[in-house]
N, C-alpha and C positions, 0 to 999 in steps of 0.2 A: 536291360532297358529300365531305365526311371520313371516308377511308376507315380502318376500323381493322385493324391488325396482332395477332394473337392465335396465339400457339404453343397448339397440340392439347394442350388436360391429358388426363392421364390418368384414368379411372375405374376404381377399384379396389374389389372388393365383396368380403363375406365369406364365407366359404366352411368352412362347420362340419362339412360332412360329403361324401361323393363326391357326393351327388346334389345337395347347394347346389352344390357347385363345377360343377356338368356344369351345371346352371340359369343361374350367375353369366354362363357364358362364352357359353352359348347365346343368354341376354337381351341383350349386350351388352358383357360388363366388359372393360375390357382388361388386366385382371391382379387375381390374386383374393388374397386372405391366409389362410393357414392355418395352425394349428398340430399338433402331434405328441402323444402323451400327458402327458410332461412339458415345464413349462420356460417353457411359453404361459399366457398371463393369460384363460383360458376352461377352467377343469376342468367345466362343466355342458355343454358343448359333444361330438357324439359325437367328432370328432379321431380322427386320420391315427395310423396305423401305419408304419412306414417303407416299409414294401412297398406300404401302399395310396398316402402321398406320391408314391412310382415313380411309380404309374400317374395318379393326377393332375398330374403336370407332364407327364407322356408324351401325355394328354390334352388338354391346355392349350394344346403348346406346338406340338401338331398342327395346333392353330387358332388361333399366332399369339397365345396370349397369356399372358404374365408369372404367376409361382406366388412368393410371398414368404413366408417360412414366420418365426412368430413364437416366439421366444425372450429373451422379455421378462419375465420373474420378476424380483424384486429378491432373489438368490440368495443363503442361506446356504451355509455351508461343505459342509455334506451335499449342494448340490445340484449340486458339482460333479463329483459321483462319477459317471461314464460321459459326461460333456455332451462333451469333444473329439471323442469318436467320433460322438457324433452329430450333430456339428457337421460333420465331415468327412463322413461319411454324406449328411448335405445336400451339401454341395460334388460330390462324388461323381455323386450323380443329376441335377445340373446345373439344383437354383433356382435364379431371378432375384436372391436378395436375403435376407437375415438379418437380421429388425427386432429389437433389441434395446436394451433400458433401463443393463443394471448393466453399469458400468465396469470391473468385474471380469470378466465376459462378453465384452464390447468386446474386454479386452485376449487374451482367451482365442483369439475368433474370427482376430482378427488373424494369432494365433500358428498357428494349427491349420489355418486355412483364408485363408492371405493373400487368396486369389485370388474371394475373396468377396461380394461389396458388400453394406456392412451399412448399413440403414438405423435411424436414433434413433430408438425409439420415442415417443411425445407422452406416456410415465411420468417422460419424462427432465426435461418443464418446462420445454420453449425459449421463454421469453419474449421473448427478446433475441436485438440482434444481437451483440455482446459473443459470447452463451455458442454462436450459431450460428455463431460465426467457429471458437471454441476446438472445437468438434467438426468442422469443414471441415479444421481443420491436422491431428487426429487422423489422418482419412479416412475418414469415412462418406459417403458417394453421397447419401444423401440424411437430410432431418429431419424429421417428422412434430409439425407445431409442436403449440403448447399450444393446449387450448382457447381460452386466457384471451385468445387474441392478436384485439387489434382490425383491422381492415380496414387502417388508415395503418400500425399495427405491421408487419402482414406487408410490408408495400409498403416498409419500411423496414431488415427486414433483408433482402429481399430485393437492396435495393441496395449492402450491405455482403458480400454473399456470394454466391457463386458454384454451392454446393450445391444440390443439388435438394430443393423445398419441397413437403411434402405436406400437406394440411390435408383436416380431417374435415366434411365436406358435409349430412350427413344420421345421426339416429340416434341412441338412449339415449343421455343424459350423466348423471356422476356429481353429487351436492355432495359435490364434495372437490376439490382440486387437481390436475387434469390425470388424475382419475382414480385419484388416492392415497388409498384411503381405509381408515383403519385402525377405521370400523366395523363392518364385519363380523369382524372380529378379535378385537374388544374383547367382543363382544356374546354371539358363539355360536363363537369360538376358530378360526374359520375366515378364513383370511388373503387379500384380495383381493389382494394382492400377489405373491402366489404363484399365483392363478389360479384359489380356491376362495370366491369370494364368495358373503356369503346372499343380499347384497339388500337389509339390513338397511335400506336407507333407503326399499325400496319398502310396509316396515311401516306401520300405523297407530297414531298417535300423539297424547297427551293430555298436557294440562298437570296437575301438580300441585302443591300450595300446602305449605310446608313445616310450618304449622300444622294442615291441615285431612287427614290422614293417610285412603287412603280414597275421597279426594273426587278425581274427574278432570274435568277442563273440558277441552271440543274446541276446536281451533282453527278457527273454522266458515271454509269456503274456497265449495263447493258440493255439489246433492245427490249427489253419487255419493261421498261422503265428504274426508278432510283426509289426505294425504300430505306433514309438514310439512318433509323432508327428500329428496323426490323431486323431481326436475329435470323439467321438460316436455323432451319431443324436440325435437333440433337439426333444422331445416329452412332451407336457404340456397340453394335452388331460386333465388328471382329474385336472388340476389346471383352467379351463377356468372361473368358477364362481369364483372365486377369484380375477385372472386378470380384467374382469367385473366390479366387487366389489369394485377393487383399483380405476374405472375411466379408464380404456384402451378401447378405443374408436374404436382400430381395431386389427383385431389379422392377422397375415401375416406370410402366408407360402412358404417357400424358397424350389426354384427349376426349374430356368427357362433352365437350359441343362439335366432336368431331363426326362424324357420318357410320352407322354402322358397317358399311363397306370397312372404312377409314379400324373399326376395330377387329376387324375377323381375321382381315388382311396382317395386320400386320403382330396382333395376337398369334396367329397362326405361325408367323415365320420365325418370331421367337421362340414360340415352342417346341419347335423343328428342333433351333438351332442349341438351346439348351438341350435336351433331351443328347443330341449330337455330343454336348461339348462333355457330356456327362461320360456320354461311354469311352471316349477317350479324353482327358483334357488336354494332355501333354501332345496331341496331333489334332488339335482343332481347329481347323481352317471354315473361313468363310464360303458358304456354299457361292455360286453364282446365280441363282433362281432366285435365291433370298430378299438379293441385293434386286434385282428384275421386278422381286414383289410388292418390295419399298419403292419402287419408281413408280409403280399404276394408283399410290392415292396421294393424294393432293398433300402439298410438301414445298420449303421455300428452298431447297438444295440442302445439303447436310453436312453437317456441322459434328468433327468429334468434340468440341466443347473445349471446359480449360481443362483436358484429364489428360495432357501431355504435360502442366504444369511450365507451360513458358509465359501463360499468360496472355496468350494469343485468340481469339475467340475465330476460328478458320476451318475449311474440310481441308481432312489429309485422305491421303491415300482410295482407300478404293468406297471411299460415301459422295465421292467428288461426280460429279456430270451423271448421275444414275437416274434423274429423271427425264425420261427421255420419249415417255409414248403417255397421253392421256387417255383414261379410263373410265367407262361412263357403265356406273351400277345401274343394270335394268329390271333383276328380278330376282327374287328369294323365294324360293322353294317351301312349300307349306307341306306340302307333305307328298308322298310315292304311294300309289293306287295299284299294288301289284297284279290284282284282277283285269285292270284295265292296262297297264304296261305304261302308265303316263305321269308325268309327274305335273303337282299344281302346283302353280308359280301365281304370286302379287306382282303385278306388275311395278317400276318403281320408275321406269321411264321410257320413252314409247320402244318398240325393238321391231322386227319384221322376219314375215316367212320367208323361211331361204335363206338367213343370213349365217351365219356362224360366228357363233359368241365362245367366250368361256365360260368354266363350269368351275367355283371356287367349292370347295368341299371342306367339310373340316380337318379332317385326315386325307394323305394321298395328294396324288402331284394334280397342278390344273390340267384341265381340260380340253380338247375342242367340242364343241354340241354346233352340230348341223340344225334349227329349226325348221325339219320337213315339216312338219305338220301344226296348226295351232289351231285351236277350238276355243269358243269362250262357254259360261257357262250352262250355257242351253244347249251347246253341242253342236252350236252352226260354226261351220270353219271361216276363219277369219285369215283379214293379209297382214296384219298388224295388231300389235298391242296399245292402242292411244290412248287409255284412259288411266290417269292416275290410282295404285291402288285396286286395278281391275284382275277378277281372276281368271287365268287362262290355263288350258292344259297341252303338252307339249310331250309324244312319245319319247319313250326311253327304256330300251329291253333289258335293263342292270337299274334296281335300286339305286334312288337316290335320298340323303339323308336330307331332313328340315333344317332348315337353316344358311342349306346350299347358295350360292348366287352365281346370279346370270349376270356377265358383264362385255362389254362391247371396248375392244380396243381402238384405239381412237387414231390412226398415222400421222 
């Protein structure tokens, strides 16, 4: 039997706010990304304070796992007014790693904070191995390719280069180049380059006739309407022994104004399935529950991307029609009362007695949980949880871990 060799990629999740990041690391990640108020390509994002950064690598790194903090704007001269310090600031509290796009940053970090590892962000457009050589001689640790890069590309610069290769696994992609896109800019004066994008391609959109002033014709797609400038979601789930295989050293999942649901969730199922692809590579198949897991959060259909290298941007095979049931996150788990046999739940959106939810957990298959019983904090039983953020207790004769969630399938 042909046994195969595969170096442990890493998983890298996003982390938009303390309680993604405490979810990312708890699900699974082994290193999360985040950025600060300025400087990072997420201003819809809530984003790190310096003193709250402290405590999320203090956190992190308590449990073994990597904090990368992103400083990837394509910077105007204004915007290097206070960045060394908090450049050094980062070095200081002792991140993993400084993602950055502008070569003027590059040179800045070099300078401010030798002692750094800066990794390229995928703003930078590494097609090649040409441009992944010329940033290996600079000194970046690592390069977070292009989208655009097909399956043979990566496996190609990886044999030209010695760098560390990170590639995006899962998660919103732009139409633009690697992410560059100067419509939201154009549109509503808001620069996704600087980290304050509308979205503009998530609009609705009609054709118009240069003679018929007035007149809009739709671009008919399906019924839930025509988004003629939005990307379906990257999904590369069965491609991950492969990616492996080429040399991709980290696989990274895009999503830092996504929903903490949106990171546990799917945190969780790559962790699965690498940990899977590990113990065997050469028999790795995609689970079916996996795929099930990716369809309960929010998702434009999915997309393997151009890593078939035709140049096609399309879903193959089995990422295609998987979202099929919506999922509405009601509750996280604060903690299990074993004296009392109950576990305390935040409420996140109203739920009821009697009903039967699921129970996401960090480890272990989902759940069904019966809500016999709900109490609020005074200990009067209640029919309902209607209050935003309200805490309630709900039996349970088995430990349950913090960070768990309560979620309501939706038909």
């Amino acid at each position: 039997m042909l046994v195969i060799m595969l170096n442990r990629p890493e998983l890298l999740a996003p982390a938009g706010n303390m309680e993604k990041l405490k979810v990312a690391v708890v699900y699974g990640a082994d290193a999360v990304y985040l950025g600060g108020h300025r400087y990072g390509l997420r201003a819809g994002s809530d984003n790190f304070t310096l003193e709250e950064m402290a405590g999320a690598v203090a956190f992190a790194h308590e449990r073994k796992v990597k904090v990368y903090v992103t400083v990837n704007i394509f910077a105007h001269n204004r915007d290097f007014r206070g960045l060394g310090e908090y450049v050094g600031a980062l070095e200081e509290m002792g991140v993993d790693g400084i993602i950055v796009a502008d070569p003027g940053i590059f040179h800045l970090v070099r300078t401010e904070a030798p002692g750094l590892p800066v990794h390229l962000s995928t703003q930078a457009n590494t097609t090649n191995a040409s441009a992944a050589a010329f940033w290996e001689v600079q000194g970046v640790s690592r390069i977070v390719l292009a989208r655009e890069n097909s399956l043979d590309e990566i496996r190609e610069i990886r044999e030209k280069v010695g760098v560390g290769l990170e590639v995006f696994i899962h998660g919103a992609m732009c139409i633009s180049y690697s992410g560059r896109c100067l419509l939201s800019k154009y549109m509503t004066g808001r620069d996704a380059n600087l980290g304050d994008c509308s979205h503009s391609c998530r609009w609705r959109y009609h054709l118009t006739e240069e003679k018929r002033p007035g007149q809009f014709f739709p671009v008919m797609e399906d019924g839930r309407g025509t988004y003629i400038l939005s990307s379906r979601d990257l999904c590369l789930l069965s491609h991950l022994s492969e990616l492996a295989g080429a040399g991709v050293n980290s696989f990274k999942i895009e999503g830092r104004i996504k929903s903490v649901h949106y990171v546990a969730t799917v945190v969780k199922v790559y962790r699965e399935a690498i940990d899977r692809m590990m113990e065997n590579p050469g028999e790795f198949q995609v689970d079916s529950r996996w795929l099930q897991e990716l369809g309960k959060v929010s998702n434009r259909d999915y997309t393997t991307g151009f890593l078939s290298g035709d140049g096609v941007l399309s879903g193959h095979g089995d990422v295609q029609g998987i979202y099929n049931r919506n999922c509405s996150f009601v509750g996280m788990v604060r903690r299990y009362h074993p004296d009392r046999g109950i576990m305390e739940v935040e409420q996140r959106n109203r739920f009821f007695r009697g009903e039967t939810l699921e129970l996401l957990r960090p480890s272990g298959p989902v759940e069904s949980l019966c809500v016999s019983h709900l109490t609020d904090q005074e200990g009067n039983a209640v029919d309902s949880a209607p209050h935003p953020c309200q805490i309630l207790y709900i039996p349970s004769e088995t430990p349950v871990e913090e960070y768990s969630m309560l979620r309501r399938l939706e038909e």
